[in-house]
C-alpha positions as CSV (number, residue, x, y, z in Angstrom):
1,X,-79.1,42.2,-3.5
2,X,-79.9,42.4,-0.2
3,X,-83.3,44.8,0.1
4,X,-84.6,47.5,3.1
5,X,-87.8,49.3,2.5
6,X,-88.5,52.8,4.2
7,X,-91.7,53.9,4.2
8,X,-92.1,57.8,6.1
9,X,-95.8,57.7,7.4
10,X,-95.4,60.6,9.7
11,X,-97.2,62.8,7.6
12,X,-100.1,65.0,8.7
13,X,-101.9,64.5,5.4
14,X,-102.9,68.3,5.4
15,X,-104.6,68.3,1.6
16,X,-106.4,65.2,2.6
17,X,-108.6,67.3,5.2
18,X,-109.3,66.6,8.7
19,X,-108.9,62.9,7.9
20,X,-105.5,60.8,8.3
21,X,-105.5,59.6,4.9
22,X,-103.1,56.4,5.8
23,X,-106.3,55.5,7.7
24,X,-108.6,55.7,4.6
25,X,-110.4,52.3,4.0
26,X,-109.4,50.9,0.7
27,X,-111.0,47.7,-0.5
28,X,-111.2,46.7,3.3
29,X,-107.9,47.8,4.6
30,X,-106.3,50.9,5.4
31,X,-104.3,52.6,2.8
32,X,-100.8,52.4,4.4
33,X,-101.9,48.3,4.8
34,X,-101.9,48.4,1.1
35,X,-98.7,50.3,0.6
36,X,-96.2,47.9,2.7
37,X,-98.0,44.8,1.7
38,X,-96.8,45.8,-2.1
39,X,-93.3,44.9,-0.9
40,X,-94.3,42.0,1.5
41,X,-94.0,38.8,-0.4
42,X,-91.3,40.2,-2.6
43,X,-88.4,37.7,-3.0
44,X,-85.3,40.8,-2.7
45,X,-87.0,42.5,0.3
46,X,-85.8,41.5,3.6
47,X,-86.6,44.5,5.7
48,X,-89.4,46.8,5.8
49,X,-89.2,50.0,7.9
50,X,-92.6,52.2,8.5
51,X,-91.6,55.9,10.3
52,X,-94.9,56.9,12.1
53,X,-95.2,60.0,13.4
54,X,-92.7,61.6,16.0
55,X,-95.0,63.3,18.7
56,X,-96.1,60.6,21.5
57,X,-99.5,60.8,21.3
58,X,-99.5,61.2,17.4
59,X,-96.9,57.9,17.3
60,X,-98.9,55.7,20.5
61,X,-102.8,56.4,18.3
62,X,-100.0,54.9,14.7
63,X,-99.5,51.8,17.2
64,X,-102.4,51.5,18.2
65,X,-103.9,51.6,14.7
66,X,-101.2,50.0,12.6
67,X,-99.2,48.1,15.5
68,X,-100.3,44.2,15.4
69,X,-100.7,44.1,11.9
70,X,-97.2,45.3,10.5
71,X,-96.0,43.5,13.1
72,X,-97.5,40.5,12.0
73,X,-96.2,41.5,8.1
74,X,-92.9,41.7,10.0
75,X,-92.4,45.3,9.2
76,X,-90.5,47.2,11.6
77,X,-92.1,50.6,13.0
78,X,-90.2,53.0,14.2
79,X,-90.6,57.0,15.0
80,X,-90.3,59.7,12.1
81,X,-89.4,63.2,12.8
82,X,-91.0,65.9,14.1
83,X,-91.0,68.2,11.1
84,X,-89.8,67.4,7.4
85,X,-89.9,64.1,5.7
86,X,-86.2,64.4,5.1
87,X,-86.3,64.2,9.3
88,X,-88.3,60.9,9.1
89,X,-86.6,58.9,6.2
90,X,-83.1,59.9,8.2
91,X,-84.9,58.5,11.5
92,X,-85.7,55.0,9.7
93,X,-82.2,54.9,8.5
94,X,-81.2,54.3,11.8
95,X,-83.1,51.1,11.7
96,X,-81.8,49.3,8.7
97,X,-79.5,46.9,9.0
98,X,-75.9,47.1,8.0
99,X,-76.1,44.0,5.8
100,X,-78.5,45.8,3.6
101,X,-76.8,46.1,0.6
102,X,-79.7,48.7,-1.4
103,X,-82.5,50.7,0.4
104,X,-85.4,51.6,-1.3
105,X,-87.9,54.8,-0.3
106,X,-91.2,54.8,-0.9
107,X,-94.2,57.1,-0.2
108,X,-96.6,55.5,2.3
109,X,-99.5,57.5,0.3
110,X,-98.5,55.2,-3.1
111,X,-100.9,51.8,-2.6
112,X,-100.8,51.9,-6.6
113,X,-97.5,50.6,-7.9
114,X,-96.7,47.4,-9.8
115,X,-95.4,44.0,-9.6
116,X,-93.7,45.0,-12.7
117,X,-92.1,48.5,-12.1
118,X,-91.0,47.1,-8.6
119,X,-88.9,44.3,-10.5
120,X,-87.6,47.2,-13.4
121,X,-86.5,49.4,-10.4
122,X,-84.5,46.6,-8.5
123,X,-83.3,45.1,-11.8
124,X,-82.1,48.5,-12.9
125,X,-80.8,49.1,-8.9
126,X,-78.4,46.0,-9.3
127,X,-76.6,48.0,-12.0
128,X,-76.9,51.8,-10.8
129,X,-76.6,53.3,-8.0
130,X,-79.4,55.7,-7.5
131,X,-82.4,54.5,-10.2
132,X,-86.1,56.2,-9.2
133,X,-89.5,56.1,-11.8
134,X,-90.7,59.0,-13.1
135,X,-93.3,60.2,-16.1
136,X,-93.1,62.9,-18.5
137,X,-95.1,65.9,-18.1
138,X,-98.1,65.9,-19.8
139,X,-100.0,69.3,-18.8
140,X,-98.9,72.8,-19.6
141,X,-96.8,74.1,-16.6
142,X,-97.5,77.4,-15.2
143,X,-95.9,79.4,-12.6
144,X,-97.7,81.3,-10.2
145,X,-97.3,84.3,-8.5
146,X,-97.7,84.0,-4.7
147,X,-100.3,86.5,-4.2
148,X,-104.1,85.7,-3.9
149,X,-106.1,87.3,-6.7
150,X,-109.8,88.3,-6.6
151,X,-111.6,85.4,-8.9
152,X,-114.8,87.3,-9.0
153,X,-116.6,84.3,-6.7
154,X,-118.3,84.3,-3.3
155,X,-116.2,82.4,-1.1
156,X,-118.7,79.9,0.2
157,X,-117.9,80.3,3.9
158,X,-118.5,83.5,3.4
159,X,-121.5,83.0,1.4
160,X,-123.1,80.8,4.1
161,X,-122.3,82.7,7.0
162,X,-124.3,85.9,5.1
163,X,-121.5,87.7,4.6
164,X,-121.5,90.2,1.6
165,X,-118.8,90.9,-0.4
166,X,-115.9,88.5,0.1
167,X,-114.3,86.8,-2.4
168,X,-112.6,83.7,-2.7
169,X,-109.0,83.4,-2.4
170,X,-107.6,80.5,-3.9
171,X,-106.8,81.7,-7.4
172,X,-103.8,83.1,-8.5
173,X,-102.0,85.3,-11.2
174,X,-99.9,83.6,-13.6
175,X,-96.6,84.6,-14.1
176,X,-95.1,82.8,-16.7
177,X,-95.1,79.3,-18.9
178,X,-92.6,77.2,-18.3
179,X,-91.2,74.9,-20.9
180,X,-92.4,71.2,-20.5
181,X,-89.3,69.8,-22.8
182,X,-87.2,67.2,-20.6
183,X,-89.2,67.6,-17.6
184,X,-90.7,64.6,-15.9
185,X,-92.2,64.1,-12.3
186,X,-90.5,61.6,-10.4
187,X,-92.2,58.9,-8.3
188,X,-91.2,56.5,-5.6
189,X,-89.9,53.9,-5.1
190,X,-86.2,55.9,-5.2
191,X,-83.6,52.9,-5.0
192,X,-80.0,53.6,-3.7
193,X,-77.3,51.7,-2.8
194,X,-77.1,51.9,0.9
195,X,-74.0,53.3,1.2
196,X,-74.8,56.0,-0.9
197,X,-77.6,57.2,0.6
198,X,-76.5,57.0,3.8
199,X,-73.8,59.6,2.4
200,X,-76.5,61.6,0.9
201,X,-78.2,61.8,4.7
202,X,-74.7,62.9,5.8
203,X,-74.9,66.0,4.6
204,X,-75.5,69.2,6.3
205,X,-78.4,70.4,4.1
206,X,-81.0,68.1,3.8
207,X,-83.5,70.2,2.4
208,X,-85.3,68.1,-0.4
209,X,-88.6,67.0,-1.3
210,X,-87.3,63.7,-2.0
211,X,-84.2,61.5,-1.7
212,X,-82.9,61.7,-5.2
213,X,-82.4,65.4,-4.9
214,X,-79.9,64.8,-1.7
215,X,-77.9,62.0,-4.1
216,X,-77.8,64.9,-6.7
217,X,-76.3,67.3,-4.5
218,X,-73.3,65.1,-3.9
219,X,-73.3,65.1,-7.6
220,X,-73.9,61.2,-8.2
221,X,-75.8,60.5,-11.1
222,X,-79.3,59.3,-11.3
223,X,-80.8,57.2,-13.8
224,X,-84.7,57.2,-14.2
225,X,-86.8,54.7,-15.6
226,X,-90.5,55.0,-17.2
227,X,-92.7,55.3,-14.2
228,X,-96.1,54.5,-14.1
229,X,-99.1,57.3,-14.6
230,X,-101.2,54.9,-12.6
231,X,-98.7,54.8,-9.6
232,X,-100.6,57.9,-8.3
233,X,-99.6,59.6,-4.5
234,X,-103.0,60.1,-2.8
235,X,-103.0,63.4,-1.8
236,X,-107.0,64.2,-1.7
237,X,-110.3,62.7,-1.1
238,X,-110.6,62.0,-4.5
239,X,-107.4,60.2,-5.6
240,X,-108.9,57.0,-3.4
241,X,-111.5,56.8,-5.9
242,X,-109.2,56.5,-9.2
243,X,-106.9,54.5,-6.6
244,X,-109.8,52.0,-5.8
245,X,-110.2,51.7,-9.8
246,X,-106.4,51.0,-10.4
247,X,-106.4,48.2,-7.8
248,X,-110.1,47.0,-8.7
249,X,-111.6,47.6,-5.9
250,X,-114.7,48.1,-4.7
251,X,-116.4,50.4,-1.7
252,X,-117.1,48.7,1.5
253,X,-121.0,49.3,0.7
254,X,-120.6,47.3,-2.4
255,X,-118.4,44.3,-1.0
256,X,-119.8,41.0,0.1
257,X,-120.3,40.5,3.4
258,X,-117.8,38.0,4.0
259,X,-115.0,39.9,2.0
260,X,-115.5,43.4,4.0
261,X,-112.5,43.0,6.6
């Protein structure tokens, strides 16, 4: 097996705040430092792709950033696209090399995955060709409308500012319960032989939130193995926390001096 890694990173981290969460400090190096070095020292890996983001200034602040050190990882960096992940992961494609025999896609927001379930997904990769991790749903699903209902609270904006009479907006009606049986949410990393998802990319509709769904709509199988429920995606403030316990790390403020960088 001959092994490329694409990590998208062009994200712009909109639940995360103001902040560029791949930026985030976690045990004394950025979070998307974390993420590629999980595939680093990995005997099948040979290549390592990172898709910053596509607008100049957005991409030259990435370089500037994350430049020397992936380069000194010997991770490629290239430039995502200007829109929708399936954009960036089809830009990166363009920069694996044809020898690859399997490419594997993995969220640049997912520090948080194992040694093990890295080995079960290639092992399982060597045998099928489109193998991702996933968990089963634990939490009662419910769809929501799409209208904002009154919750009966000030919005706090609002509530600050002096205004009476407003009401926060982020509640919503439900509409129905959906059955949990057979459902599970899939993770990353998605492994694929090369070929096939370069086919997958070949398609005309490329609308997906992730890169099994386009091997699907060729009508390829997929086989998914047990995830991990402590392979999180950091999508707010608050996931670095339960990520920083995962990894057993500790805040800057409570590091040694000499273990801080």
């Amino acid at each position: 097996m001959n092994l490329a890694v694409i990590i998208p990173a062009a994200g712009a981290s909109s639940r995360f705040g103001d902040r560029d969460k791949l930026t985030e400090d976690l045990g004394g190096r950025p979070l998307l430092h974390r993420t590629v070095e999980l595939f680093v020292n990995h005997d099948r890996v040979s290549c390592i792709v990172v898709a910053g983001p596509h607008d100049n200034a957005r991409f030259n602040e990435f370089k500037l950033r994350h430049g020397d050190r992936l380069a000194l990882l010997g991770v490629s960096l290239c430039r995502g696209g200007p829109e929708h992940r399936w954009q960036t992961v089809r830009a990166a494609l363009g920069h694996v090399p044809d020898d690859c025999t399997h490419i594997a896609v993995h969220d640049a927001a997912r520090p948080c995955a194992s040694p093990r379930l890295l080995d079960r997904l290639f092992d399982a990769a060597a045998v099928h060709d489109a193998v991702i991790p996933a968990v089963d749903v634990a939490d009662t699903l419910k769809r929501l409308g799409d209208e904002p209902v009154e919750s009966g609270a000030d919005d706090p904006l609002d509530a600050l500012l002096g205004e009476p009479g407003s009401r926060a907006s982020d509640a919503r009606a439900v509409v129905e319960t959906v059955p949990r049986a057979g459902l599970a949410a899939a993770q990353t990393p998605q492994v694929f032989r090369a070929s096939l998802l370069r086919r997958a990319y070949a398609q005309d509709d490329l609308s997906s939130t992730d890169d099994a769904g386009l091997v699907e709509r060729l009508g390829e199988p997929v086989v998914a193995l047990p995830g991990e429920v402590t392979n999180i995606k950091i999508t707010r403030p608050e996931d670095l926390r339960l990520a920083m316990a995962i990894l057993g790390l500790k805040p800057s403020r409570e590091r040694p001096t000499h273990k801080k960088f």
